[in-house]
C-alpha positions in Angstrom: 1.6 -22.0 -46.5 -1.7 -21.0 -44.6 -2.0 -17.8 -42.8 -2.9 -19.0 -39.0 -6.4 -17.8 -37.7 -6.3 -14.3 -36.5 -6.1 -14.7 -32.6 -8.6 -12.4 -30.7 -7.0 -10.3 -27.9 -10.1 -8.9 -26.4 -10.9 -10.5 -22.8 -14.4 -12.4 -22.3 -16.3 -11.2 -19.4 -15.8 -14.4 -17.3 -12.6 -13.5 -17.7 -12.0 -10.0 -16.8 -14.3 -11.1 -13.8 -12.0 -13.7 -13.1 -9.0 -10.9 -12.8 -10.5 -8.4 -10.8 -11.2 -11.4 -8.3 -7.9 -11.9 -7.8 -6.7 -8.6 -8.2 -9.4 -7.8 -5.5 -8.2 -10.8 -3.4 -4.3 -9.6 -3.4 -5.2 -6.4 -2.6 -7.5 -7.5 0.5 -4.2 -9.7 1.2 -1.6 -7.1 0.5 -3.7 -4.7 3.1 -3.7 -7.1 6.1 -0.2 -7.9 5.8 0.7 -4.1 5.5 -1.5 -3.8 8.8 -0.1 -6.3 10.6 3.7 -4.8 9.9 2.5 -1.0 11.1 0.8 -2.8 14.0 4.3 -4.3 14.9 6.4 -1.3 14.4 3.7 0.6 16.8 4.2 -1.3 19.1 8.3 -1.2 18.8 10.1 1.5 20.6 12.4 1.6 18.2 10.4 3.2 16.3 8.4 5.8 18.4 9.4 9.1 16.3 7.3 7.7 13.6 4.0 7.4 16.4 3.3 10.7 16.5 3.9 13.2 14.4 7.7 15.4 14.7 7.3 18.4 17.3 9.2 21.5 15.4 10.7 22.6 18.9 12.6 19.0 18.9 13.8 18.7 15.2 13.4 22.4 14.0 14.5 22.1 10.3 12.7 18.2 10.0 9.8 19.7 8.0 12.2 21.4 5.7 13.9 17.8 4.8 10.9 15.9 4.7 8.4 17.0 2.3 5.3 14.4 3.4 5.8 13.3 7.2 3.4 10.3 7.8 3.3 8.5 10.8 2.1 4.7 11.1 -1.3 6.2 12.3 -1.5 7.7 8.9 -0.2 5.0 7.3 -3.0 2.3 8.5 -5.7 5.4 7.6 -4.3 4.9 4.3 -4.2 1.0 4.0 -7.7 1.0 5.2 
């Protein structure tokens, strides 16, 4: 029996191009959706402790339990 042809693994240019279009494209996509879902829960007053950040005199020990408070404002700084 014949061996089969060695297949190459290494990516063409065109086509590691190709990828980091579309990785590049999900990400802008990922980003506005993420946006849009802060913008809604900012607007929600269910959700107003996470608006601003926690005042110590309201929830004394909340910065013991939570090691890296964000707030939505922080959050979109991020996603942008």
């Amino acid at each position: 029996l014949a061996e089969p042809a060695p297949v190459s693994l290494a990516r063409t240019q065109q086509e590691l191009e190709r990828l980091q279009l579309r990785e590049e494209a999900t990400m802008t996509e990922l980003r506005v959706f993420l946006r849009d879902m802060l913008k809604v829960l900012l607007r929600d007053k269910r959700f107003t402790y996470f608006s601003r950040p926690i005042d110590v005199e309201d929830v004394p020990d909340y910065y013991d339990v939570i090691e890296s408070p964000m707030t939505f404002s922080m959050m979109l700084e991020k996603v942008d």
